[in-house]
C-alpha positions as CSV (number, residue, x, y, z in Angstrom):
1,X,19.4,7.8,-7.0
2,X,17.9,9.9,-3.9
3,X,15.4,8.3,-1.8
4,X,12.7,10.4,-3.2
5,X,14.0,9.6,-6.9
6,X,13.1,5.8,-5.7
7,X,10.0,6.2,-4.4
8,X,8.8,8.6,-7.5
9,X,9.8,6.1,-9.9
10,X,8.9,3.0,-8.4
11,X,5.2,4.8,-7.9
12,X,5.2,5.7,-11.2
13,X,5.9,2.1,-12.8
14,X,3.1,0.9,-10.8
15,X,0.7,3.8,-11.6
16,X,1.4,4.0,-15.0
17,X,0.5,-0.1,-15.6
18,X,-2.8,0.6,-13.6
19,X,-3.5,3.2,-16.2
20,X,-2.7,1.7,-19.1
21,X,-5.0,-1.5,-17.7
22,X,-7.8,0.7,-16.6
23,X,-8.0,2.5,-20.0
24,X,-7.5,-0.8,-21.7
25,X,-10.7,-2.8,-19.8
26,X,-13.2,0.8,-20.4
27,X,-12.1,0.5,-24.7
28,X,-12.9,-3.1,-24.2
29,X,-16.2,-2.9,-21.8
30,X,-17.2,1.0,-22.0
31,X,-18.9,1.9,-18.5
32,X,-18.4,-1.8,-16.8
33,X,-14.8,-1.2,-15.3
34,X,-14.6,0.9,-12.1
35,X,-11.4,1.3,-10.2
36,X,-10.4,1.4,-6.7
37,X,-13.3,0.5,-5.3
38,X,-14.0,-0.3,-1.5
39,X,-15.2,-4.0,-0.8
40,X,-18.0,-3.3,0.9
41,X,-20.9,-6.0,2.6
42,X,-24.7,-5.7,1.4
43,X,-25.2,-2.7,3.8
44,X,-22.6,-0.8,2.5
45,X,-20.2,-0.8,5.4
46,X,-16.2,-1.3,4.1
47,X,-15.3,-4.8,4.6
48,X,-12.6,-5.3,7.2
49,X,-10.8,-8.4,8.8
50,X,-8.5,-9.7,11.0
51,X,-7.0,-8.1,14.0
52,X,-6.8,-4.6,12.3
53,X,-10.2,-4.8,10.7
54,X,-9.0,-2.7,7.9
55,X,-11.1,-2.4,5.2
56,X,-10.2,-3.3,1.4
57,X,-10.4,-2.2,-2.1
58,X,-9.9,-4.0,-5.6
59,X,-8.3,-3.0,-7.8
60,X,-10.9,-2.7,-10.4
61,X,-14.3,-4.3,-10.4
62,X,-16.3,-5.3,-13.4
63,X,-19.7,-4.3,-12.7
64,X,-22.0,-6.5,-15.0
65,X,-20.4,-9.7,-13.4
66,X,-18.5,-8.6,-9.9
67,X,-15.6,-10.2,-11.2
68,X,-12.8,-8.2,-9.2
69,X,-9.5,-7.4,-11.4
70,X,-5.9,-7.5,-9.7
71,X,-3.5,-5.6,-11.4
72,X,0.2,-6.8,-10.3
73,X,3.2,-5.2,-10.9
74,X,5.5,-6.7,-13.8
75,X,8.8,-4.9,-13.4
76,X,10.5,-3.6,-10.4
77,X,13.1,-0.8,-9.9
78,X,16.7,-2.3,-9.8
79,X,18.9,-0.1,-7.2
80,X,21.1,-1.2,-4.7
81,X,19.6,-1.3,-1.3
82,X,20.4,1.8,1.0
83,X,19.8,3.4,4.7
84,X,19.2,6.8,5.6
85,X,17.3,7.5,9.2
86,X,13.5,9.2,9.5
87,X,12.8,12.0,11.6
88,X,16.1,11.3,13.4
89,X,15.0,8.3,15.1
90,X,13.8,5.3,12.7
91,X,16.8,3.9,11.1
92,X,15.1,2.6,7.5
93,X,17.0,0.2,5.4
94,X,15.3,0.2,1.6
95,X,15.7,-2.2,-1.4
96,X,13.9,-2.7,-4.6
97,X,9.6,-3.1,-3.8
98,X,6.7,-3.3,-5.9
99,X,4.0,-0.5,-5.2
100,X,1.4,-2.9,-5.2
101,X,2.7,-5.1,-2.7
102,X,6.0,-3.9,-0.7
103,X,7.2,-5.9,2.1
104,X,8.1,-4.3,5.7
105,X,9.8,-5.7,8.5
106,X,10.0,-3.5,11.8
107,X,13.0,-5.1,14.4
108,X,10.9,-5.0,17.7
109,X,12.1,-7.1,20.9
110,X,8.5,-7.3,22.2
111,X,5.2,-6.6,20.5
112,X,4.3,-2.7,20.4
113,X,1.5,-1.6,22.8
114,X,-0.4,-0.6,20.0
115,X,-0.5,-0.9,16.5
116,X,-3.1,2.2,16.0
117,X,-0.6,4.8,14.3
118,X,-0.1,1.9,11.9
119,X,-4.0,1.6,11.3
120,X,-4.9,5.1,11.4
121,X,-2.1,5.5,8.3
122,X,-4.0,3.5,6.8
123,X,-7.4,4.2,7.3
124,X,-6.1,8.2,6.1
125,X,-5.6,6.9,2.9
126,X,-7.6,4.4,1.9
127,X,-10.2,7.6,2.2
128,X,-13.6,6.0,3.2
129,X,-15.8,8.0,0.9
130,X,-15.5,7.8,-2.8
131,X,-15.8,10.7,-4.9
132,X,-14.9,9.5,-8.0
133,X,-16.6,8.2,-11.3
134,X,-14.7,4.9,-11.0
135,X,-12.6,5.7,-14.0
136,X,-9.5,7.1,-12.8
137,X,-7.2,7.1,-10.0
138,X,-7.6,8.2,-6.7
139,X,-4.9,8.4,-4.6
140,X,-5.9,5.7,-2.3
141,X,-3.8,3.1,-0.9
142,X,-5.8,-0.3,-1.2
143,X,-4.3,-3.3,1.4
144,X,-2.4,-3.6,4.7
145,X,-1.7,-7.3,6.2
146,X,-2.2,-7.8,9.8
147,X,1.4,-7.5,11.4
148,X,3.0,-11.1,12.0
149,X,5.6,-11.4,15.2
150,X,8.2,-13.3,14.7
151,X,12.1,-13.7,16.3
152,X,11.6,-10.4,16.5
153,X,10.4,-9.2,13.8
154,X,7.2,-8.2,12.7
155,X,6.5,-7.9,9.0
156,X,3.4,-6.7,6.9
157,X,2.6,-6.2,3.2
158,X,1.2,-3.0,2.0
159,X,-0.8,-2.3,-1.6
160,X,0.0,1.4,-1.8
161,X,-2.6,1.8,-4.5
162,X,-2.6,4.5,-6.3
163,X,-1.5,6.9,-3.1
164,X,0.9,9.7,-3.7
165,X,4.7,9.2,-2.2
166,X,3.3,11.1,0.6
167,X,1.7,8.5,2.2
168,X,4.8,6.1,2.1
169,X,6.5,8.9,3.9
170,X,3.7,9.0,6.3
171,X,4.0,5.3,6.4
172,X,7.5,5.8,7.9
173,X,5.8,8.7,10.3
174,X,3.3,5.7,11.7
175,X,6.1,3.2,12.2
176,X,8.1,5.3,14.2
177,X,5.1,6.5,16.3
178,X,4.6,2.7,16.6
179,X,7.2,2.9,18.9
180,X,9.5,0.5,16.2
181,X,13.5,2.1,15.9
182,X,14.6,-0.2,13.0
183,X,12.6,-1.0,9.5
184,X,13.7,-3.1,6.7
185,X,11.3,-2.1,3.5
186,X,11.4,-4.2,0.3
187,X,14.1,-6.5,-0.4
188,X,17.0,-4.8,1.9
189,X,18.1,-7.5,3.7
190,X,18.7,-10.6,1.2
């Protein structure tokens, strides 16, 4: 399997359970299940935290109650972890991930000067304004930790949403431009 075989594939697993779900709540609560959605605070403003202050968004949201709905992958793509180099500098090592929630590790002897290419990434396509009905997908990508330093390493989860394989190759753009010549994504170095 290619690289791009991988990511479509692994994508699509994810995507597809989201959909099935989503169409699943709307037969069972017609016009009370609305996807993707931003957390937002009673002004309106996306909801950010930590260091980053990224904002968030659920998964789905039930609107008569608020009750937010996590939809978590239940089967992963089994491959054999592999290494190929991005744009010629970032040496990437990638093993079986979950789109929801993949796992990155970035060798780094000290702490970069600035995490903002990994922010703005983020903030690209988690898409602030919402053009949708609620009822389908949107392309967005929904969660990014707040990098954590340690033996040098720094690591961070990602919820790639519902975002096309383009932004997980513009993930790899931002963690080169991070300054960061080594990443281990997903379960590459068990």
């Amino acid at each position: 399997m290619t690289v791009g075989e991988i990511l479509d594939r692994t994508r699509d697993l994810y995507c597809r359970l989201f959909a099935e779900k989503l169409e699943k709540l709307a037969q069972e609560s017609p016009g009370d299940v609305y996807s993707e959605a931003a957390l937002r605070d009673a002004s309106g403003r996306a909801v950010g935290d930590g260091p980053l202050d990224l904002p968030v968004r659920a998964d789905m949201i039930l609107l008569s109650s608020g009750q937010s709905i996590s939809v978590d992958s239940d089967r992963i793509l089994s491959f054999s972890p592999l290494s190929f180099t991005w744009e010629e500098q970032l040496s990437v090592r990638l093993g079986p991930f979950h789109w929801d929630s993949v796992v990155v590790r970035l060798r780094c002897a000290s702490p970069p000067a600035s995490w903002a290419p990994l922010s703005d990434w983020y903030r690209r396509w988690y898409k602030e304004a919402e053009d949708s009905d609620g009822k389908s997908l949107l392309g967005v990508v929904h969660f990014l930790s707040d990098p954590e330093l340690s033996n040098g390493w720094a690591s961070f989860t990602a919820d790639l949403g519902s975002a096309p394989v383009e932004a997980f190759e513009e993930l790899l753009d931002a963690i080169h431009a991070v300054g960061v010549r080594e990443a281990h994504v997903g379960r590459s170095s068990e």
